[in-house]
C-alpha positions as CSV (number, residue, x, y, z in Angstrom):
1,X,0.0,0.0,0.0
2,X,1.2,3.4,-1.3
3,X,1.9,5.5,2.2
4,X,0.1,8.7,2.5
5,X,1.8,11.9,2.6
6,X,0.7,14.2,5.7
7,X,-0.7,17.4,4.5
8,X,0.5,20.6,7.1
9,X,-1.9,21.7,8.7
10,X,-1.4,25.5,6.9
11,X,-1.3,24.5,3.6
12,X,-5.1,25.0,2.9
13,X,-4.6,28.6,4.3
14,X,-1.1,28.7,1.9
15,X,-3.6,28.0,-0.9
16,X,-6.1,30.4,-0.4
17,X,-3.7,32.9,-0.1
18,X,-2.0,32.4,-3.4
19,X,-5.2,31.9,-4.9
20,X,-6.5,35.5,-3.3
21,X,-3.5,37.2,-3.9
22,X,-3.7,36.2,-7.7
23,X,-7.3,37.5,-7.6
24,X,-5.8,40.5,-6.2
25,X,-3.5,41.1,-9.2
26,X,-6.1,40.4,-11.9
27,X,-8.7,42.7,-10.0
28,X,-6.2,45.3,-10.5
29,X,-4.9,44.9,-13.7
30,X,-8.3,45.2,-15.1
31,X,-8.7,48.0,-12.6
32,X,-5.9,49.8,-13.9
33,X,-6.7,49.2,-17.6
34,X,-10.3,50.2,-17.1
35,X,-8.8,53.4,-16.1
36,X,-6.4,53.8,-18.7
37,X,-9.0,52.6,-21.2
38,X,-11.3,56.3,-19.5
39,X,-8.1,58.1,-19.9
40,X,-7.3,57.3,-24.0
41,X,-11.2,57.6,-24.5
42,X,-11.4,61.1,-23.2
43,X,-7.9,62.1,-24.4
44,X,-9.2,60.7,-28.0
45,X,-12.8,62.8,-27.9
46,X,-10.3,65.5,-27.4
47,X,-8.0,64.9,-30.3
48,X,-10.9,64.0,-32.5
49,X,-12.7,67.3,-31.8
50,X,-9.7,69.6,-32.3
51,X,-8.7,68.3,-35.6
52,X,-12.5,68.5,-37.1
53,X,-11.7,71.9,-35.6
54,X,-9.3,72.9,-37.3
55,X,-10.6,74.2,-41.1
56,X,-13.2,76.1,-39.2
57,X,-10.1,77.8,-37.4
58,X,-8.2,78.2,-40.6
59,X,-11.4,79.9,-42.4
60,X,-12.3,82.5,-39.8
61,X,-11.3,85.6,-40.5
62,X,-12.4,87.1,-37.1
63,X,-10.7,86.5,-33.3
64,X,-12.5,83.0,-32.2
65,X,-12.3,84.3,-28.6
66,X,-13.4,87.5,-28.9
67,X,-15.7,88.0,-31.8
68,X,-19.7,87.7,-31.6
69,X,-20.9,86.9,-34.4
70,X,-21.8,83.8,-35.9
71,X,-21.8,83.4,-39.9
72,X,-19.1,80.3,-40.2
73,X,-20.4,79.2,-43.5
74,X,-20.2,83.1,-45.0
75,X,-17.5,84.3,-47.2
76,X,-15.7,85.4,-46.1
77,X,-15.9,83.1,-42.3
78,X,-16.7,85.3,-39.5
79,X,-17.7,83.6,-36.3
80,X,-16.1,83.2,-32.5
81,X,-17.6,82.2,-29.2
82,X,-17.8,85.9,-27.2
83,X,-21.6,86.0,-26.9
84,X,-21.8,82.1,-26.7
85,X,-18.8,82.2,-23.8
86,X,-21.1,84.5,-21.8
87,X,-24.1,83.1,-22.2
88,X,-23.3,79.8,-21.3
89,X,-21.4,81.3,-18.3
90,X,-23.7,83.7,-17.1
91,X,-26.6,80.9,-16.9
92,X,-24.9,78.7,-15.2
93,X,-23.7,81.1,-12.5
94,X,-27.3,82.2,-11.9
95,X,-28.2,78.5,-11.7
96,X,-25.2,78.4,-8.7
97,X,-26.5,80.9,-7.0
98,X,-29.9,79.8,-6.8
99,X,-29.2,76.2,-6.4
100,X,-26.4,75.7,-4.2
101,X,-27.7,77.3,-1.2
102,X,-31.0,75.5,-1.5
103,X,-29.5,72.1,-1.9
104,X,-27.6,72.7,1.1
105,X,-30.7,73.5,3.2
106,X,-32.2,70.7,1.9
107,X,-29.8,68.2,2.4
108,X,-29.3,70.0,6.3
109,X,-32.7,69.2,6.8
110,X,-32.4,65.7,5.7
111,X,-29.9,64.4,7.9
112,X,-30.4,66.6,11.0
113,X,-33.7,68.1,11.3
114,X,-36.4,65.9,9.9
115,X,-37.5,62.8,11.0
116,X,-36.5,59.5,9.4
117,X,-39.7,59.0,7.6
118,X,-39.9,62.4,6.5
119,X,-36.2,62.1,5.9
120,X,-36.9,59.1,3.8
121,X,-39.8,60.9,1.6
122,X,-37.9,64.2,1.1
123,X,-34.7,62.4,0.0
124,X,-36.8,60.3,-2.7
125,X,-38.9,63.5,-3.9
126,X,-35.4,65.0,-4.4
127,X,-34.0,62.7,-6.0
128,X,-36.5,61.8,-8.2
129,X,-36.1,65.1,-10.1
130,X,-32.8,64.4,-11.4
131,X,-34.5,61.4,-13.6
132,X,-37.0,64.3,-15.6
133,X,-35.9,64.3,-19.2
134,X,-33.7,67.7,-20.2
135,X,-36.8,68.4,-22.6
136,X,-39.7,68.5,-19.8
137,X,-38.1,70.8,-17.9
138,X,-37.5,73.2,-21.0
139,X,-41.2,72.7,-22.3
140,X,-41.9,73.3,-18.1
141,X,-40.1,76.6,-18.1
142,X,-40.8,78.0,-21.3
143,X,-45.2,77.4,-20.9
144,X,-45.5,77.7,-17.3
145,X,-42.4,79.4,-15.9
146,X,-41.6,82.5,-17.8
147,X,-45.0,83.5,-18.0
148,X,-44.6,83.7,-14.2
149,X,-41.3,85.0,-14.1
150,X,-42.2,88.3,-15.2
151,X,-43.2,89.8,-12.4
152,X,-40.3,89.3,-10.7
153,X,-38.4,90.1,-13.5
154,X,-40.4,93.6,-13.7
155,X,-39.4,94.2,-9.6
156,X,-36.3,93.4,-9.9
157,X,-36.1,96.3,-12.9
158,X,-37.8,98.5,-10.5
159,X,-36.1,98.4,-7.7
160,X,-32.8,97.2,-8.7
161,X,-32.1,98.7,-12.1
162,X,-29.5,100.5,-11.0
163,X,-27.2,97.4,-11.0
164,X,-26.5,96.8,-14.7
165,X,-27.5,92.9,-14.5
166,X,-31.6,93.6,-13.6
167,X,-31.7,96.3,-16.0
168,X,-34.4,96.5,-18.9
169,X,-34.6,99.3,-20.7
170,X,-36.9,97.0,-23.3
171,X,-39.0,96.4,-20.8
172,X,-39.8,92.8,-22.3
173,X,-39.5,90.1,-20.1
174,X,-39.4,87.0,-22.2
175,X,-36.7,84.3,-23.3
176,X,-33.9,85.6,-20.9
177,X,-31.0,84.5,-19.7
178,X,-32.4,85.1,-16.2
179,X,-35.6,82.4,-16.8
180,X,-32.9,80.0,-18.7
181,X,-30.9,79.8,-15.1
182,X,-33.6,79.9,-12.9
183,X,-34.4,76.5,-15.4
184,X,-31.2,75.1,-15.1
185,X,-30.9,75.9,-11.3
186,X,-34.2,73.3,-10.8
187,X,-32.6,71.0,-12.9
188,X,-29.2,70.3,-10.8
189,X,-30.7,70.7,-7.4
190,X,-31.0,67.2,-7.0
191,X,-27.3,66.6,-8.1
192,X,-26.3,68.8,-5.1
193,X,-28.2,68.0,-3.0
194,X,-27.6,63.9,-3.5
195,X,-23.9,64.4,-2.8
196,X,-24.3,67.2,0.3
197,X,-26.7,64.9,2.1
198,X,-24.0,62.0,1.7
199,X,-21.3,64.0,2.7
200,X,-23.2,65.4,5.5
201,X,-24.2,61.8,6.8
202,X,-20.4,60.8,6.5
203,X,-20.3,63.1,9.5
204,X,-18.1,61.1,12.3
205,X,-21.7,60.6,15.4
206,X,-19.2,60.7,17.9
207,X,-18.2,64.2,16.8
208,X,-21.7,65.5,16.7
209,X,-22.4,63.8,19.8
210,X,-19.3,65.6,21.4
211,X,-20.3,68.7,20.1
212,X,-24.0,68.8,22.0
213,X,-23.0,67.4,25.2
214,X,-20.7,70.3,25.3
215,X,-23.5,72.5,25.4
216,X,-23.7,73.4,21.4
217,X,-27.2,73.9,19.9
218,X,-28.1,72.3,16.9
219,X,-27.1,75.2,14.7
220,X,-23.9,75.4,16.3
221,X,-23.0,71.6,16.5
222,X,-23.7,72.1,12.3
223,X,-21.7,75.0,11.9
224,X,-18.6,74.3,14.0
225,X,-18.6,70.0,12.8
226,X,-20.6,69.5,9.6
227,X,-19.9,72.3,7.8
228,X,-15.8,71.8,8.1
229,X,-16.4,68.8,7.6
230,X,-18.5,68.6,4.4
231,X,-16.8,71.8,3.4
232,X,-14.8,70.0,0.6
233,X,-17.6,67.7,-0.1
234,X,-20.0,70.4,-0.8
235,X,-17.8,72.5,-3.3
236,X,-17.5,69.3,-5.2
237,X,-21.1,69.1,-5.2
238,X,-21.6,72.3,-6.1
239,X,-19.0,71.8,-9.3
240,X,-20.7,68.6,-10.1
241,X,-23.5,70.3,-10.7
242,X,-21.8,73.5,-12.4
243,X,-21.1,70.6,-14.9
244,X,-24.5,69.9,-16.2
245,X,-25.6,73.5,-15.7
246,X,-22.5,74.2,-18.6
247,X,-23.7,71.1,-20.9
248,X,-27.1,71.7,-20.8
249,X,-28.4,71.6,-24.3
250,X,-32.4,71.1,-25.0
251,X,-33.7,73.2,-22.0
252,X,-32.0,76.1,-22.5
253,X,-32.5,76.2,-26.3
254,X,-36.3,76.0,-25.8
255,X,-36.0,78.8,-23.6
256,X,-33.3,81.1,-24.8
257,X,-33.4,83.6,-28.1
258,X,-30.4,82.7,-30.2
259,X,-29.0,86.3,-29.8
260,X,-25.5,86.7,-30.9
261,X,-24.3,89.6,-29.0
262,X,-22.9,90.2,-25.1
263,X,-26.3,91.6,-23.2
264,X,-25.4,92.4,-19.6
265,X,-28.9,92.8,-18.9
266,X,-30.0,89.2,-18.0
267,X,-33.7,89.9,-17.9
268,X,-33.9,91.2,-21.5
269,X,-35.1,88.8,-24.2
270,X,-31.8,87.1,-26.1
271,X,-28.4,85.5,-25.5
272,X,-27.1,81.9,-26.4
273,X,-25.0,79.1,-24.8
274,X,-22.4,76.6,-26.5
275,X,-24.8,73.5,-26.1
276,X,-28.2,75.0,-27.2
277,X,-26.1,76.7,-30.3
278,X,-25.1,73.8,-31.1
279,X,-28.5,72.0,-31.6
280,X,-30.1,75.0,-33.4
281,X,-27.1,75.0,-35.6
282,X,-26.1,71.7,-36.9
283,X,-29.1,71.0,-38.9
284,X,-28.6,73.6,-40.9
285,X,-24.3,74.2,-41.1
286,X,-21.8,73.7,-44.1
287,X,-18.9,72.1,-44.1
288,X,-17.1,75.2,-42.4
289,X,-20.6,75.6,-40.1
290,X,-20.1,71.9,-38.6
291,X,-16.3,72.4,-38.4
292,X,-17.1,75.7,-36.4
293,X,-19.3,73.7,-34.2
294,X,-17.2,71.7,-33.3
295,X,-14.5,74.0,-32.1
296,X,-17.1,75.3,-30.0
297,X,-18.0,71.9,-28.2
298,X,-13.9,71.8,-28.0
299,X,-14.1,74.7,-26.5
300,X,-17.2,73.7,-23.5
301,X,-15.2,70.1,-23.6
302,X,-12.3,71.8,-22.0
303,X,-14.4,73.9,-19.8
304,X,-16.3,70.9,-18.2
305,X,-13.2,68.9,-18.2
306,X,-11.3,71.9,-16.3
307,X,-14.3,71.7,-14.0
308,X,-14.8,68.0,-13.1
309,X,-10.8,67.9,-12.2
310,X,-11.5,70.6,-9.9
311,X,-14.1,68.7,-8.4
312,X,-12.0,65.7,-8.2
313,X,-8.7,67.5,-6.8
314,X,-11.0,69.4,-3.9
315,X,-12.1,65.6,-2.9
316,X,-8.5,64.4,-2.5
317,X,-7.2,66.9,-0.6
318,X,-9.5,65.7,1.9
319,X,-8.5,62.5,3.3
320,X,-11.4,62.1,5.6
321,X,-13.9,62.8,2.6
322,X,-12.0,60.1,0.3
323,X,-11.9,57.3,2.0
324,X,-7.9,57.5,2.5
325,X,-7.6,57.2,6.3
326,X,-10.2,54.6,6.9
């Protein structure tokens, strides 16, 4: 009879070991190749959209950064992103200024002032708005909302136009950048608030808890533990959401007038983004017109680009926020 070898008593755990720690190499070589892969698909969007670029950009006759107008497919080619530059700016910072402090409050409420079935309700509600289709909430604002929006609009001319921004000489309240941001500010609510709320309840309990028994009120034990904390957490939010508010394309070009001139006075009727020109345009462009499209979605490809690796370098220099010191 053959004799039987005696097996140590570690070898199973010797054998799961190897076995995990070649799982662990294979996890993260496709790990690392999915992110590679990300990185040569963006890069090549990139490349791809700066060489169709490129005739448009040999045509023009006019400064592409500063010029206003838009007649690409003219001859001669005279066209440049100015008025669309503004625009597209100038809606989106009205959109952050209404948005981000209301996300903040609502996502404040969520985790430390309502209950947990309340809590539970107001989180869906919120969250379900980020699944309405771009084009509902354009055909929203341009039939229900601006019609309401004029009064405001009309006070704000009254009693603040003064300032240069709520000025309206025309007195025509219509189609406005103003109604275009107030649009876009609805729309990424619900991305700021989704990612406040989870930074907020990322909070360490045994700080908050610290905080109260040392007397704090609730306002305080916010202001003096959550809001350091979530400090980074929130600015990412709120660049998350500057994100869509920049690339927003159907809403804003149901609501807008494709104006093609700088108008300081965001109540007036007029103005244009990069997005929304984009869709009224490309029907329509020549060969120079597409080309000149393109160099504008170049253009809002390296803006959101600069502004998602903002977001992403905020994050990281938080440890706590990251994940890093866990």
């Amino acid at each position: 009879m053959a004799q039987l070898t005696e097996i140590p008593p570690d070898a199973g755990t010797a054998i799961r070991g190897a076995s995990t720690r070649r799982g662990d190499r294979i996890f993260l070589g496709l790990s690392r190749g999915a992110g590679i892969l990300m990185l040569c698909i963006t890069g090549g969007i990139g490349l791809f959209l700066a060489w169709k670029a490129i005739p448009s950009l040999q045509a023009d006759t006019a400064n592409f950064f500063t010029e206003e107008k838009w007649f690409p497919d003219a001859n001669p080619s005279v066209f440049g992103i100015a008025a669309l530059m503004f625009g597209t700016l100038m809606t989106a910072a009205i959109a952050m200024v209404l948005a981000v402090p209301v996300a903040i409050g609502i996502a404040l409420f969520i985790t430390h002032y309502a209950s947990k079935r309340l809590a539970s309700g107001m989180a869906f509600t919120v969250d379900l708005l980020a699944a309405v289709p771009s084009i509902i909430f354009g055909l929203w604002g341009l039939e229900f909302l601006m019609p309401h929006m004029e009064g405001i609009a009309e006070w704000l001319n009254t009693y603040f136009g003064w300032i240069p921004l709520f000025a309206n000489p025309q007195e025509v309240y219509t189609k406005s950048i103003f109604v275009a941001g107030v649009v876009l500010a609805i729309m990424i609510l619900p991305t700021i608030s989704a990612v406040t709320r989870e930074v907020f309840r990322q909070v360490p309990q045994g700080n908050i808890e610290a905080s109260l028994a040392l007397g704090a009120t609730r306002w305080e034990m916010i202001r003096m533990v959550v809001f350091p904390f979530g400090k980074p957490g929130m600015i990412s939010a709120a660049m998350l959401g500057l994100g869509r508010a920049l690339g927003e394309t159907i809403a804003v070009a149901l609501i807008l007038s494709a104006v093609f001139e700088i108008n300081w006075h965001i109540t007036e009727p007029g103005g244009n983004t990069f997005a929304a020109n984009i869709a009224l345009k490309w029907n329509e462009a020549g060969p120079i017109g597409l080309s000149a499209l393109i160099a504008s979605g170049f253009v809002l490809f390296i803006i959101t680009l600069l502004v998602n690796m903002g977001a992403r370098l905020i994050v990281a220099r938080r440890r706590e926020f990251s994940g890093a010191s866990s």
